[in-house]
C-alpha positions in Angstrom: 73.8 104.9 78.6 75.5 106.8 75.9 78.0 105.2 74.1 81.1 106.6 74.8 84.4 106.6 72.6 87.5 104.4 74.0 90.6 105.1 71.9 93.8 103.2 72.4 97.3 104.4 71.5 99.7 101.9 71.4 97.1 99.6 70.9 99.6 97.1 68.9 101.0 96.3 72.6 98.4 93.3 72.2 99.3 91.4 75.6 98.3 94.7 77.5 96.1 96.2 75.6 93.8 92.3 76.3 94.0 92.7 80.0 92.3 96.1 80.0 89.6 96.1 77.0 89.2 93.1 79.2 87.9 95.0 82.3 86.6 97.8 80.2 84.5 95.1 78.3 83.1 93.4 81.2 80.9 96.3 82.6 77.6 96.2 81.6 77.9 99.5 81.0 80.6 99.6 78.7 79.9 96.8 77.0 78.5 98.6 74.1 81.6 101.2 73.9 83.2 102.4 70.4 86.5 100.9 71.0 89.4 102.5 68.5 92.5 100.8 68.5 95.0 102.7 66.7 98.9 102.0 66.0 101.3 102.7 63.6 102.5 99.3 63.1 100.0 97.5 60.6 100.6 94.1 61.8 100.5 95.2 65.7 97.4 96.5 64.7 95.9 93.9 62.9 96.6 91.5 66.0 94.8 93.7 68.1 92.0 94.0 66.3 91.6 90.5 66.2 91.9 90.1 69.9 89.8 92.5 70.4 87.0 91.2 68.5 87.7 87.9 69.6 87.4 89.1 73.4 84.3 90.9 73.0 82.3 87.6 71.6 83.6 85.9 74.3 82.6 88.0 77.0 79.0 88.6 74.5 80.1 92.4 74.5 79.1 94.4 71.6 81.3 97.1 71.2 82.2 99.1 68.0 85.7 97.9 66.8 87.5 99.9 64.9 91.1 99.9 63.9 93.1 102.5 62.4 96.8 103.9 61.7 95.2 107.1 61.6 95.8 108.8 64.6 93.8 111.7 64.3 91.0 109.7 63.2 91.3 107.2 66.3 91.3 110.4 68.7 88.5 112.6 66.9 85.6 112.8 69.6 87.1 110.2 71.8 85.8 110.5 75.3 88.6 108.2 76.7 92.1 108.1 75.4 95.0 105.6 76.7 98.0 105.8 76.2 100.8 102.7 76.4 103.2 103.4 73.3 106.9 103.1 73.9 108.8 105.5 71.0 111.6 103.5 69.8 110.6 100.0 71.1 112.8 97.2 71.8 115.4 97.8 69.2 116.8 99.8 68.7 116.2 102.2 71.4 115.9 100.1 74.4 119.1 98.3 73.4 120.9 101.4 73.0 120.0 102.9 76.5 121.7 99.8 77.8 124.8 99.3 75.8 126.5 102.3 75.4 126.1 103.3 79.2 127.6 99.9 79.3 131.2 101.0 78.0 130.9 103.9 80.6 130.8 100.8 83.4 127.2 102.1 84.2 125.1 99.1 84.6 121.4 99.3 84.7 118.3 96.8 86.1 115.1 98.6 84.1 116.5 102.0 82.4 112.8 103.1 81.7 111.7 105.7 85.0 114.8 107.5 85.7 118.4 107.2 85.4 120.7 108.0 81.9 118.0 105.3 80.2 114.5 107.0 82.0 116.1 110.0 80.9 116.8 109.0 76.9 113.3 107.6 77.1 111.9 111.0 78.2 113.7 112.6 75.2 112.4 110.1 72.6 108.6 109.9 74.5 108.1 113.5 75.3 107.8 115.5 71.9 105.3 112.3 70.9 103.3 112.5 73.9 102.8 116.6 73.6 101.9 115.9 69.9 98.8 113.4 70.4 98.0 115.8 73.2 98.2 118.8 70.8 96.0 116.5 68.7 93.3 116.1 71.5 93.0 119.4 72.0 91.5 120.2 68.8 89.6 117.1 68.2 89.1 115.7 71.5 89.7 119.0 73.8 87.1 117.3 76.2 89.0 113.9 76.7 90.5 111.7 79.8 93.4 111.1 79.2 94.9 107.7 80.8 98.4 107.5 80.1 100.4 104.6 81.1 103.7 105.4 79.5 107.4 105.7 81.1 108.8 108.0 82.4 105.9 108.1 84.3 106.7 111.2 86.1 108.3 113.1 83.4 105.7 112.3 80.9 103.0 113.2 83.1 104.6 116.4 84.3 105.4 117.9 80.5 101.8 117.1 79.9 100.5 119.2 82.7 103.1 122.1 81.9 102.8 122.2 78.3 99.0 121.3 77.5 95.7 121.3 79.0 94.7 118.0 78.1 92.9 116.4 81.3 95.9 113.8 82.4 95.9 110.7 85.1 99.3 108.9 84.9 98.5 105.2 86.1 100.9 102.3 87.3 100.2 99.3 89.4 103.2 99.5 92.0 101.3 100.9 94.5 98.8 97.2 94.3 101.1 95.3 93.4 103.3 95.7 95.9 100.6 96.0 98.5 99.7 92.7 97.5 103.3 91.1 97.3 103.4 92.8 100.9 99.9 90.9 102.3 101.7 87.6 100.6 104.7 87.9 102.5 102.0 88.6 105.9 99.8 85.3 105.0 97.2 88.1 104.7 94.5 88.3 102.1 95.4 91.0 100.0 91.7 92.4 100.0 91.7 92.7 103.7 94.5 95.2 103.8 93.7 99.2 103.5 96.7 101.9 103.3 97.4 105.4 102.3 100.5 105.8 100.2 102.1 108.9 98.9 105.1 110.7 96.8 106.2 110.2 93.3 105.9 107.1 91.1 108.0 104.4 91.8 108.9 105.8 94.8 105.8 106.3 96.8 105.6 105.2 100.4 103.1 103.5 102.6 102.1 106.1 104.8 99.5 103.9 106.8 99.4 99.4 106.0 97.0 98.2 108.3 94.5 95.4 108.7 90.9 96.1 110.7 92.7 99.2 112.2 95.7 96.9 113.1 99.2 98.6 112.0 100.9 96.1 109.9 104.1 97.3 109.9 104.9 95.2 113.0 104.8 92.2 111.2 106.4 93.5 108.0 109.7 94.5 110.6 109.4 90.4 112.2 109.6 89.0 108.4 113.0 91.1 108.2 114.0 89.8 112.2 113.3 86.1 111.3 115.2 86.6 107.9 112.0 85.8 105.7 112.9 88.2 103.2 112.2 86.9 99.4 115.4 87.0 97.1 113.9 89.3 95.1 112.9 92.0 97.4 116.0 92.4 99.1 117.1 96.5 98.4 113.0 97.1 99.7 113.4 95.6 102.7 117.1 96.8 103.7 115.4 100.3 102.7 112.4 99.8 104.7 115.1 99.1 107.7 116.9 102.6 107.3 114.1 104.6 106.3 111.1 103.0 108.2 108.3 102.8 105.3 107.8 100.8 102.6 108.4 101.9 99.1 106.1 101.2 96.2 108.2 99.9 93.2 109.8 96.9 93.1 113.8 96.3 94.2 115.2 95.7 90.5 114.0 99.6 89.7 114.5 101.0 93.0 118.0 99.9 92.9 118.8 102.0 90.1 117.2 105.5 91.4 120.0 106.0 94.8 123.7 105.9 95.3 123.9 103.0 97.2 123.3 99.4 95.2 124.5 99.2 91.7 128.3 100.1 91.7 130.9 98.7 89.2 133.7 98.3 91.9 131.5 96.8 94.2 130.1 93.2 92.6 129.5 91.6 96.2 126.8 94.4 95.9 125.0 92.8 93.5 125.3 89.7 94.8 124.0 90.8 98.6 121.0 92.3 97.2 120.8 89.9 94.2 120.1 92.7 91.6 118.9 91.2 87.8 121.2 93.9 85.9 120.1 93.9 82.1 116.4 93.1 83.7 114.2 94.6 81.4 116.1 93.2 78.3 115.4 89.8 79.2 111.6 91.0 80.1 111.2 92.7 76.5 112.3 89.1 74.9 110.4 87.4 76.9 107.1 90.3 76.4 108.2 90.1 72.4 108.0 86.3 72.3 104.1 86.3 74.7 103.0 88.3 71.8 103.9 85.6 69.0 102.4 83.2 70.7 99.2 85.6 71.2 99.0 86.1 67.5 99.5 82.6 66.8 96.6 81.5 69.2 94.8 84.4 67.9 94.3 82.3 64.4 93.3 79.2 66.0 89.5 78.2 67.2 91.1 78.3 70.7 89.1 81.0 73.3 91.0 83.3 74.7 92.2 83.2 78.8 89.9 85.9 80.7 90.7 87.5 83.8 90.2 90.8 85.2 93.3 92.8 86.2 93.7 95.0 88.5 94.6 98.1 86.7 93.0 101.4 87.5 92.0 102.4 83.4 88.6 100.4 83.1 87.1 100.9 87.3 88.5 105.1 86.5 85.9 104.7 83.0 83.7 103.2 85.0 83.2 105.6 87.7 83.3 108.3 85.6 80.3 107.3 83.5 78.1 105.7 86.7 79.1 108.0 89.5 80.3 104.8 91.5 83.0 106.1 94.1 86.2 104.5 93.9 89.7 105.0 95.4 92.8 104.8 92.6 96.3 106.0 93.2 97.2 108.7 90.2 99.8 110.5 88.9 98.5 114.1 88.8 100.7 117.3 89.5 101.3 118.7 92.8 99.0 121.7 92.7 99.2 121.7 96.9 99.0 118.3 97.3 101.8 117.3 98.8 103.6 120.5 100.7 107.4 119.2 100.7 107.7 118.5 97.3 108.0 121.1 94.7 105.0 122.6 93.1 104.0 121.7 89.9 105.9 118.0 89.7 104.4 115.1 89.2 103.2 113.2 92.0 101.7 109.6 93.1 98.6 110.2 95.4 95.4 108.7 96.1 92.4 110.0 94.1 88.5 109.7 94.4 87.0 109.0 91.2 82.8 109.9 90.2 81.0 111.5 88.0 83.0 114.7 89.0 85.7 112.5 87.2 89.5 112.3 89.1 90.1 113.9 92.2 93.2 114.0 94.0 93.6 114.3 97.3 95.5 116.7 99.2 98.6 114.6 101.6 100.0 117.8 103.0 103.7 117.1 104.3 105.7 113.8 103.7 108.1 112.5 106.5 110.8 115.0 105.7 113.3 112.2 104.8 111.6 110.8 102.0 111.0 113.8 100.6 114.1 114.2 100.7 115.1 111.1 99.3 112.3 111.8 96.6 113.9 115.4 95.8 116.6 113.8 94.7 115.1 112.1 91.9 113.0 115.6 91.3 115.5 117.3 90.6 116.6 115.3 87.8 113.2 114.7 86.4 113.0 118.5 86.5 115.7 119.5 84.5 115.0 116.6 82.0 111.5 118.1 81.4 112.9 121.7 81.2 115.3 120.3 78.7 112.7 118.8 76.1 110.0 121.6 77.1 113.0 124.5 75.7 114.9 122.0 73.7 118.3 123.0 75.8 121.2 120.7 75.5 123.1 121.8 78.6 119.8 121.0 81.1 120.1 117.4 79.7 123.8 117.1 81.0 123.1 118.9 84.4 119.2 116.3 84.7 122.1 113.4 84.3 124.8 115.2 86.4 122.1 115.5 89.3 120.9 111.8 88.7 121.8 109.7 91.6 123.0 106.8 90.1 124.8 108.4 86.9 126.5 110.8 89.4 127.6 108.0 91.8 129.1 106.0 89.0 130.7 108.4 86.3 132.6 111.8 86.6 131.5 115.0 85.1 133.4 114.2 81.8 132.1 110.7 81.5 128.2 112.2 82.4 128.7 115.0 79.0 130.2 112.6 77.3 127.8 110.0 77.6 125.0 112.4 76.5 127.0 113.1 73.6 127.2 109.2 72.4 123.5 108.7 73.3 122.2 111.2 71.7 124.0 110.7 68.7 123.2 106.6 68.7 119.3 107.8 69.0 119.6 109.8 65.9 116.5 110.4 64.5 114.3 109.4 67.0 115.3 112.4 69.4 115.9 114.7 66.3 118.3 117.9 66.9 119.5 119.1 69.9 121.5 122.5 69.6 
């Protein structure tokens, strides 16, 4: 086969960037790949490289490594690009989203898909994302481009408006959970089929079934005999009201409606036992895994190998063999699914060859999830319109319509809190008239 260009933005996000030059590695067929690994922090970068390398003479792959902090050079002819960088990183952005809606009593579990934090996260992510896209389509106007960065949505939908790059957003609720789902059945997970639909991080199971068996039976007894895990409380009380089961997990969904995280009600929290502050504790806890990578990385010690499950290497893969698979994407709603505005950015399943990824068409949702999905449309809307015309006001109105922002704060509170984020960003949002 040919060998075909694999360029990695972000690559410096070492821990992630193992588990899928892992997969991508392990085809025969990709074995031999140019793999460029580009990031603009040096030491990142050099840790990757390493790992990389490392990887590949474990697994007795013989890729072409490079590494680069060179952008332009990394994407120039790439075939496949992938995207994972998070503009701003830990601190001080992520920090910020967190602690100055803090003083406005908004309390947040994850901050990074929707909300006042998925929102500041758009701002910062946005104008990067259009610019390696801009990039591509001068020297790469050919490329895949796999892009695994949040806002999922709102990244994925500025994309399609503002460029043509070819774009497939990827997460791995829609497995995961189907697997956290077949645990909580005493079902293998590989024995369970569905069809799942709507936006990401809050898709639905349309069909969960086993051998032509609906599942969602048994999913209903584990809530009747109160077998519900701790964690997955706010799913399950949802799946109760609404009668489907939603993709992402509790900890984010609890921060995307009205109804869980509210500052007079702390026997809230406590019912549905939601990890406020979660994804600081998970970025310490990601920051420290990646020392201990890069320490292991200068020892004699091999490196753990296992294949994930994420969609970037089997999407690769098909494209270059022709072997049909099934991956859920993020793709926009060019008629796909008929209740939910044209153009957004929706979660669907997609068929994946040599005529590369095709989604396919879902045609109308139960109305009350879309519904319920609208809701956090709307506000991924405006925030896109904002960024895409650079217009202040459509960033107060995306957090005036946000469900959670809007149950907590008052109108005053929502423009003012723009205001202080905006200014504690600074540079990494740049002006905003």
């Amino acid at each position: 086969m040919a060998v075909r260009k694999i360029t990695l933005i972000g690559a410096g996000s070492t821990v992630f960037a193992q588990a899928l030059l892992t997969d991508i590695l392990s085809f025969p067929e990709l074995a031999q790949s140019r793999i460029s690994l580009h990031d603009i922090d040096p030491d990142r970068l050099r840790t990757s490289e390493r790992m990389t390398r490392k990887l590949a003479q474990q697994l007795g792959a013989k890729p072409i490594i490079e590494a680069t902090t060179d952008r332009r050079a990394a994407l120039t002819d790439a075939d496949y690009a992938i995207c994972m960088i998070q503009v701003g990183g830990y601190r001080p952005s992520t920090v910020i989203d967190f602690e100055i809606p803090k003083r406005y009593g908004l309390r947040q579990t994850i901050a990074d898909t929707l909300g006042i934090g998925g929102i500041m996260r758009a701002v910062r992510t946005i104008p990067v994302l259009l610019d390696i896209c801009r990039e591509m389509e001068e020297v790469c106007p050919n490329v895949t481009f796999l892009q695994y960065s949040n806002p999922m949505a709102m990244n994925c939908w500025a994309i399609n408006r503002a460029t043509t790059i070819k774009t497939v957003g990827l997460c791995h609720s829609v497995f995961h959970t189907a697997s956290e789902l077949a645990r909580d059945l005493g079902i293998p997970a590989d024995e369970i089929n569905y069809v799942c639909a709507g936006i990401n991080h809050m898709a639905f199971y349309l069909r969960f079934e086993r051998n032509g068996e609906d599942l969602y039976p048994r999913i209903r007894q584990v809530l009747e005999e109160n077998r519900v895990p701790a964690e997955n409380r706010v799913r399950y009380d949802m799946f109760k009201r609404l009668g489907y089961f939603v993709t992402e997990s509790s900890e984010h969904f609890s921060e995307y409606v009205p109804w869980f995280i509210k500052r007079d009600r702390p026997d809230l929290i406590d019912r549905y036992n939601i990890p406020l502050d979660e994804y600081i504790r998970r970025c310490e806890v990601q920051i420290a895994g990646w020392e201990m990578l890069r320490d292991h990385l200068e020892s004699d010690a091999p490196l753990a190998i296992e294949r994930s499950q994420e969609y970037g290497a089997y999407i690769i893969h098909s494209i270059e063999t022709g072997t049909p698979r099934v991956i859920y994407g993020n793709v926009a709603n060019d008629g796909l699914i008929d209740n939910l505005p044209d153009g957004c950015c929706v979660e669907v399943p997609c068929v994946v060859d040599k005529n590369g990824v095709q989604p396919v068409r879902i045609g109308a949702l139960p109305p009350h999830l879309a519904a319920l999905m609208t809701t956090n449309v709307n506000a991924q809307g405006l925030t896109v319109e904002a960024i895409l015309t650079r217009r202040r006001e459509h960033l107060y109105h995306a957090a005036m319509l946000d469900p959670h922002t809007a149950a907590e704060l008052d109108l005053d509170q929502i423009w003012s809190l723009v205001d202080d984020l905006l200014a504690a960003h600074g540079d990494m949002v740049g002006e905003w008239r």
